[in-house]
C-alpha positions in Angstrom: 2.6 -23.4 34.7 1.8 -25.4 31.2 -0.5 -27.8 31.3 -0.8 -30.9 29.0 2.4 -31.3 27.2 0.0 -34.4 24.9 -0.4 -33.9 21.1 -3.4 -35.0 19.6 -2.8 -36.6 15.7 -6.0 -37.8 14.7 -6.4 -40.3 12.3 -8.5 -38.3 8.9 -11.7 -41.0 9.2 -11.6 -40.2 13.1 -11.4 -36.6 12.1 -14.5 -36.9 10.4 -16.5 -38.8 12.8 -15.6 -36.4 14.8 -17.2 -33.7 13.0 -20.3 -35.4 11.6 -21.3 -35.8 15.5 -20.4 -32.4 16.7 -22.3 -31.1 13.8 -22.3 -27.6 13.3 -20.6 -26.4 16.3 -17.1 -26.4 16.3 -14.9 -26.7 19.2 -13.0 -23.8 20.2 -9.7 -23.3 20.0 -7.2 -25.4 21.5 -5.0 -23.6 24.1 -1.1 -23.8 22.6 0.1 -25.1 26.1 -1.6 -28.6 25.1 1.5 -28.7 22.6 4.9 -30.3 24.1 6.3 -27.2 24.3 9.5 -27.1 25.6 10.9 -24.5 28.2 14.1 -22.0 27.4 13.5 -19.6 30.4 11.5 -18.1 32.3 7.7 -17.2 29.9 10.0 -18.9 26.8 9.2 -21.7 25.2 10.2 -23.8 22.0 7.8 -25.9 19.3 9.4 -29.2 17.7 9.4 -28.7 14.2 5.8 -31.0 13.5 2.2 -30.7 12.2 -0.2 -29.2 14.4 -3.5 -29.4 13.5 -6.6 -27.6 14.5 -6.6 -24.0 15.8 -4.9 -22.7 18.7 -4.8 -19.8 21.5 -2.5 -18.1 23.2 -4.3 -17.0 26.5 -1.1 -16.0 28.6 1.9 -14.3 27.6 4.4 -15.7 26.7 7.4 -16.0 23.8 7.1 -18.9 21.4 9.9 -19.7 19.7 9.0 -22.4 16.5 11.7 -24.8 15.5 12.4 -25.1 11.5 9.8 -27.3 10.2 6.8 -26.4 13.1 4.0 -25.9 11.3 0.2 -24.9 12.2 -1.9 -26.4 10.2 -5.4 -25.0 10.6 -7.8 -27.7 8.1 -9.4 -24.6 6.3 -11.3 -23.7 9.3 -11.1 -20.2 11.7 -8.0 -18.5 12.6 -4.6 -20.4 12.8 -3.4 -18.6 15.9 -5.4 -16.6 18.2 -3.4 -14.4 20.6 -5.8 -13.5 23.7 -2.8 -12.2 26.2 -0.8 -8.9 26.3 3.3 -9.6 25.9 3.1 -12.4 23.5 6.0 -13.0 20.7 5.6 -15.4 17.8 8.3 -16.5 16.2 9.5 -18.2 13.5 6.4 -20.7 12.8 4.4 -21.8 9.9 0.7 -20.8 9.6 -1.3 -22.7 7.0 -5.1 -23.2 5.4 -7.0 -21.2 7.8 -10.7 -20.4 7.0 -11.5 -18.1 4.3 -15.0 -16.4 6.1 -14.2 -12.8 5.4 -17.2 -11.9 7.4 -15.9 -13.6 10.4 -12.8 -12.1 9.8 -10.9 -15.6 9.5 -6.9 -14.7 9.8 -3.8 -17.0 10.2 -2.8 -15.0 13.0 -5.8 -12.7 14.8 -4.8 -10.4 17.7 -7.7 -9.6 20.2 -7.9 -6.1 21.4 -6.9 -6.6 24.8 -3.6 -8.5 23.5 -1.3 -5.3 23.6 3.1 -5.8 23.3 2.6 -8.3 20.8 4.8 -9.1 18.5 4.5 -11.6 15.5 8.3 -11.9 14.0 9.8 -13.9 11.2 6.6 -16.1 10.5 5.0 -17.5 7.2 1.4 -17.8 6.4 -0.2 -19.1 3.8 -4.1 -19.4 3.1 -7.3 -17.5 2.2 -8.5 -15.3 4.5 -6.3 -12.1 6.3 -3.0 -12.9 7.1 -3.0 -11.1 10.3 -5.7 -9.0 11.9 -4.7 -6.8 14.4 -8.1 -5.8 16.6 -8.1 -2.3 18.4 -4.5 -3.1 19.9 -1.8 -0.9 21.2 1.7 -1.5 20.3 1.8 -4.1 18.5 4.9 -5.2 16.0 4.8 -7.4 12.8 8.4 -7.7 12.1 10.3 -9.9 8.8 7.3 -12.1 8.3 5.9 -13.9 4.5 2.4 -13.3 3.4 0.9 -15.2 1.0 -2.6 -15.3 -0.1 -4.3 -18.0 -2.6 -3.8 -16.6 -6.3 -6.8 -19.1 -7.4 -9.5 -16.7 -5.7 -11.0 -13.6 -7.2 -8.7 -10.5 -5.5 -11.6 -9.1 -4.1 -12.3 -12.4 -2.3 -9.5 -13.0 -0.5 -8.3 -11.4 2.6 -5.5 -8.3 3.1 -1.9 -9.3 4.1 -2.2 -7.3 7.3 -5.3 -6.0 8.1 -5.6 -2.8 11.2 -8.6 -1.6 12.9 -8.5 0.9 15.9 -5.1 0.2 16.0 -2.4 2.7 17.1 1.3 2.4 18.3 1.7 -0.1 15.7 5.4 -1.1 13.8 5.1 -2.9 10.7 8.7 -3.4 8.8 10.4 -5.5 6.8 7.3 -8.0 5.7 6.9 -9.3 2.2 3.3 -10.0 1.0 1.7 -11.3 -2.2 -1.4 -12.6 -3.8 -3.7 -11.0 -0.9 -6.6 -8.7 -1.3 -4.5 -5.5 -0.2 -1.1 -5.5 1.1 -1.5 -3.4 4.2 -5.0 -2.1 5.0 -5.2 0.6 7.8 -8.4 1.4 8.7 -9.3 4.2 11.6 -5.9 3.4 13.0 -3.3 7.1 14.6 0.1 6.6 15.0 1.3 3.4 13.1 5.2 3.1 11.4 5.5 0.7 8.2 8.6 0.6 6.9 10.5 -1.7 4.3 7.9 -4.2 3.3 7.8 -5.6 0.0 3.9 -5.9 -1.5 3.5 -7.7 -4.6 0.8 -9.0 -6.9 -2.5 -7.4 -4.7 -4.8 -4.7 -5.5 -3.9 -2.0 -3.4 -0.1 -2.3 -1.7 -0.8 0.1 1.1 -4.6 1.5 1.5 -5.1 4.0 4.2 -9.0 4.6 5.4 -9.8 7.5 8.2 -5.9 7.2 9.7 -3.9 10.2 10.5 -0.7 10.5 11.6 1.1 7.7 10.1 4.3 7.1 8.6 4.7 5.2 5.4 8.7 4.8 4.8 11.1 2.7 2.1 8.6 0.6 0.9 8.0 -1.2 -2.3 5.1 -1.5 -4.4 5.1 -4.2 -7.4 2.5 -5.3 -10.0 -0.4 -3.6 -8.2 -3.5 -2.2 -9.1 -2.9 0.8 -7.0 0.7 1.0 -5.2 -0.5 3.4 -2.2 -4.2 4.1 -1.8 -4.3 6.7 0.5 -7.4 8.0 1.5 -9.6 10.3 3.8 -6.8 10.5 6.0 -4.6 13.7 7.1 -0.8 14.2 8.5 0.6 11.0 6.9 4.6 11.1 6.2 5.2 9.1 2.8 9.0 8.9 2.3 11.2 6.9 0.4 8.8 4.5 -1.2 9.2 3.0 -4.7 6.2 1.7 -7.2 7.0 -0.4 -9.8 5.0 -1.6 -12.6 1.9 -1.0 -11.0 -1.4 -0.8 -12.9 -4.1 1.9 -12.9 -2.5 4.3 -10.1 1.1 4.4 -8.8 0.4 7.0 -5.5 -3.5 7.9 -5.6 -4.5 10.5 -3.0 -8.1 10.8 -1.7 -9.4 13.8 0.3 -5.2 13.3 2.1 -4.9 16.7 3.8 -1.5 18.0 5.7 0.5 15.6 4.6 4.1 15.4 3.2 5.2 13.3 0.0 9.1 13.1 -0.4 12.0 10.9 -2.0 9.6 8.4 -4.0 9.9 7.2 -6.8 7.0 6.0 -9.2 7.7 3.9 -12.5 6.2 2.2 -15.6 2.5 2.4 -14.3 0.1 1.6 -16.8 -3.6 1.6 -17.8 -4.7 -1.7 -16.3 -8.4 -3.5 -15.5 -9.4 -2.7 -12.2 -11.1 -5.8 -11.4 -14.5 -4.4 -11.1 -14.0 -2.6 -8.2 -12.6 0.8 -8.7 -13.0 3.0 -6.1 -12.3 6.1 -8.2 -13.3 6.2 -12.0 -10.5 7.1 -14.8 -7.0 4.8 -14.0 -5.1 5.3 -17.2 -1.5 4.8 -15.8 -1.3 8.0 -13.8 2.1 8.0 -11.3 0.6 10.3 -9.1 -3.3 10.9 -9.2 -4.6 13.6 -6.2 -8.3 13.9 -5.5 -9.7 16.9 -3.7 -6.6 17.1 -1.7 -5.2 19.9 0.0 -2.4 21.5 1.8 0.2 18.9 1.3 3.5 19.2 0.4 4.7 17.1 -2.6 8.7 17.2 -3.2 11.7 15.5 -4.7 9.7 12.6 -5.8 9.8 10.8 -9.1 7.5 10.1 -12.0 8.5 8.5 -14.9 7.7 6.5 -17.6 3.9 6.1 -16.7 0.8 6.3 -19.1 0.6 9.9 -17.0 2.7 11.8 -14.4 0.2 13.7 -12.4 -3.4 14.3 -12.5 -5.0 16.9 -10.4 -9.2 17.1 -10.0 -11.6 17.8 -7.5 -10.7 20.7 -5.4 -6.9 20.1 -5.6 -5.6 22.7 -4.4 -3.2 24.8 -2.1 -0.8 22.3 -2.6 3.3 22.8 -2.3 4.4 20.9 -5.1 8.5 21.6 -6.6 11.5 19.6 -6.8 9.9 16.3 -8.7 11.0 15.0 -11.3 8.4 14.2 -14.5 10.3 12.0 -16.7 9.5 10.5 -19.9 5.5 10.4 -19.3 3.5 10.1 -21.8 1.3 13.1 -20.9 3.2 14.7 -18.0 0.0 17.1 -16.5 -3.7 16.5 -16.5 -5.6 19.7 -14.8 -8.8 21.1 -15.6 -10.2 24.2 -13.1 -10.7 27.4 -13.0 -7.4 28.6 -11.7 -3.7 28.5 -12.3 -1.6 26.8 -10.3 1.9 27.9 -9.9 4.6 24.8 -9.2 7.4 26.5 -7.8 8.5 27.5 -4.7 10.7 29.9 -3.8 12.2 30.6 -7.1 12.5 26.8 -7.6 10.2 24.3 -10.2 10.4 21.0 -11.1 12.3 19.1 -13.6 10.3 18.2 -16.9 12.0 16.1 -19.7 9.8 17.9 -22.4 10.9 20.9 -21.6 12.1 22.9 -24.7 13.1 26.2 -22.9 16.6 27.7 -22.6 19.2 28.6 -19.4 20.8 31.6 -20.5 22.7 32.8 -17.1 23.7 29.3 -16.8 21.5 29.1 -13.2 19.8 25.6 -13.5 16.4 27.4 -13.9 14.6 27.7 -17.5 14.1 31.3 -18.3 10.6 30.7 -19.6 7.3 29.0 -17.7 6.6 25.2 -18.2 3.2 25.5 -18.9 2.4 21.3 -19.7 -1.8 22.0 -21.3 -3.4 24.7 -23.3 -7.0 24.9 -24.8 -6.5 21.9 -27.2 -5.7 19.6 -23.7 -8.9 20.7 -22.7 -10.8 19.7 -25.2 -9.7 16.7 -25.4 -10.4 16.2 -21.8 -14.1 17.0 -22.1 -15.0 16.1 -25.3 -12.7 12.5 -26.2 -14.1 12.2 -29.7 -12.1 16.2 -31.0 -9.0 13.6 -31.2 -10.6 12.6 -34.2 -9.4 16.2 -35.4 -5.6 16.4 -34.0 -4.1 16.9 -36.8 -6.6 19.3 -38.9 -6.4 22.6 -39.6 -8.7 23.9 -36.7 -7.0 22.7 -34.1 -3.4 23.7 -35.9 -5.1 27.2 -36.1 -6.4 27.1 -32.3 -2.9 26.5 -31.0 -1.4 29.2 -33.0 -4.6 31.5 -31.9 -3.6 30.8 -28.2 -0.1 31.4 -28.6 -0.3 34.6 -30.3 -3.1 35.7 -28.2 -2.1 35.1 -24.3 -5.9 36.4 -23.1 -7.3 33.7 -24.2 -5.5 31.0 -22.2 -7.1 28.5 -20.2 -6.3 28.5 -16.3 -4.1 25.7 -15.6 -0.2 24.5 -14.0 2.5 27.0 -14.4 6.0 26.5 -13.4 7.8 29.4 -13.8 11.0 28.0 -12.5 11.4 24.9 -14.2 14.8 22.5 -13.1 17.0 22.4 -16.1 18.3 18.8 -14.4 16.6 16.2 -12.1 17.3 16.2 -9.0 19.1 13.7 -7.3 17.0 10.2 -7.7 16.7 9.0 -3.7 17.7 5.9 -3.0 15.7 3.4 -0.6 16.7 3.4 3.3 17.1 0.0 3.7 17.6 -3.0 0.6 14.7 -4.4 -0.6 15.2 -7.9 -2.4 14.3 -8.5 -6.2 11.3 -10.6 -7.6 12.7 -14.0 -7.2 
């Protein structure tokens, strides 16, 4: 049964008497059934559109359905909404200025580990700290809500969007956040679906730490400084997503192992500042950069139009990689090792828009090898300063040297089956709405 249906509006000067004599301990926070909630069934209730101020909890489950104009407003203090109770929905209400401690992991809406069969739907939160932090939950859903983080604070010292740890059973689609540290930040979490959010204006849109078996489907990446970070994590399933305009990195894999890239579509990234927190050195624009990754498969995607289309280092190897599209990159390849890989599977490449080969049988398939970096490439990759010397002599006589003379080629990518047309550019799963 609800107790207290009283709201308590305090005047600001009694607000501050208030806490000049509590001092530095604050109170905790209010229980939400001190609100005049108003019943619509049985474990259903309904907020009056109104200010709310102060923090609240949610200690028994329940639905909470918030009228147009019900807003939480939190005074720049804790967490807006704490949810203590399994089978709690949230929906539809307004969460606003709640602390920015990110130590004391300060979130609009924080959900305690035992709170499992939650779901937060259709809400908008605005302030400093994490948008919502999900705690070593189960099953938990964060469904059609607005992120928005304060664009006056240094990236790095604001919170992420949505923020899991430990988490698993998780579904998180259809959000759109902005102007947060990181988008969606999924940290030692198995098991979790996002799907269709929009992520705009952050460092990282999606960034994966230690989580393995996750899906990652139809999303969009905008004016990042890394669309999708993913990183020491194995068996994700990355489908469908699009990054646009994104600085720096446009998909950048980290020690990713087992894991299947398909149907994306990187564009326009470019060399960009990385804020002074980099994790990995050496972002000039690259659509797809993979770091000592292995044993993925990497098909049907496209890069185009970026400072670079792919950039493998560090052990990258053993990787399936045919059927992408490398369109209109500045440098299409970057690779230095000390073996040639071959991109093609099964008699069938990639497409490359430098390609100057020919199609004599009329198959789709170049008759000769796309081989994107020769001796020169490498040069320049070790020793920056021989671009002084493109256009001399020596390195006109070099290239000729290496093409006359196969033995002396440097390992490196081979496609020996190159596409003579992109494939089919996918399309997303579900609409995703424009920059306003």
């Amino acid at each position: 049964m609800l107790r207290s249906q009283a709201i308590f509006r305090l005047h600001p000067l009694a607000a501050l008497l208030l806490a000049l004599f509590c001092g530095v301990a604050q109170a905790a926070p209010q229980p939400i059934t001190g609100l005049p909630l108003q019943a619509q069934g049985e474990n259903r209730w309904r907020l009056p559109a109104g200010e709310y101020h102060g923090q609240f909890s949610i200690d028994q489950s329940m639905e909470l359905l918030c009228e147009p104009g019900a807003v939480f407003q939190a005074g720049g203090e804790g967490n807006g909404l704490l949810i203590e109770a399994s089978d709690v929905t949230v929906d539809g209400c307004s969460v606003m200025d709640w602390g920015r401690n990110l130590t004391a992991m300060n979130a609009g809406i924080f959900i305690r580990p035992k709170a499992q069969h939650v779901v937060i739907r259709n809400n908008r939160l605005r302030g400093p700290g994490f948008g919502i932090w999900v705690d070593s939950s189960r099953d938990v859903s964060l469904i059609g809500n607005r992120i928005e983080g304060d664009a006056s604070v240094r990236s790095q010292d604001r919170g992420n969007g949505i923020h899991l740890f430990a988490v698993s059973g998780a579904r998180i689609i259809g959000n759109h956040v902005s102007n947060t540290r990181d988008g969606i930040y999924i940290d030692t979490s198995n098991g979790n679906h996002l799907e269709g959010n929009v992520l705009e204006d952050l460092r990282y849109g999606v960034h994966y730490m230690f989580a393995n078996d996750n899906s990652v489907i139809g999303n969009i990446t905008r004016r990042t400084r890394t669309g999708y970070a993913l990183m020491q994590s194995r068996k994700l399933t990355v489908i469908g997503n699009r990054s646009e305009h994104d600085q720096n990195y446009g998909i950048l894999m980290n020690y990713i192992t087992y894991s299947t890239l398909k149907d994306n579509v990187v564009t326009n990234v470019e060399r960009g500042d990385t804020g002074g927190d980099a994790m990995i050195s050496g972002g000039e624009g690259k659509a797809l950069f993979i770091y000592n990754s292995l044993f993925n498969t990497i098909e049907n995607n496209h890069f185009r139009l970026s400072d670079m289309g792919i950039h493998l280092t560090a052990g990258s190897e053993d990787n399936r990689i045919s059927g992408n599209a490398f369109v209109g990159n500045q440098q299409q390849v970057k690779y230095v090792a000390t073996r040639t890989q071959e991109w093609s599977q099964d008699g069938r490449g990639n497409y490359w828009s430098d390609y100057l080969g020919w199609d004599r049988n009329s198959d789709g398939l170049g008759d000769v090898p796309y081989e994107p970096n020769d001796n020169v490439d490498r040069l320049l990759w070790l020793y920056p300063q021989v671009r002084l010397l493109m256009n001399s002599p020596s390195i006109e006589v070099l290239r000729w040297v290496q093409r006359a003379f196969p033995v002396v080629k440097s390992p490196g990518v081979q496609d020996s089956h190159p596409l003579m047309k992109p494939p089919t550019e996918p399309s997303m799963r579900k609409p995703q709405e424009p920059t306003p």
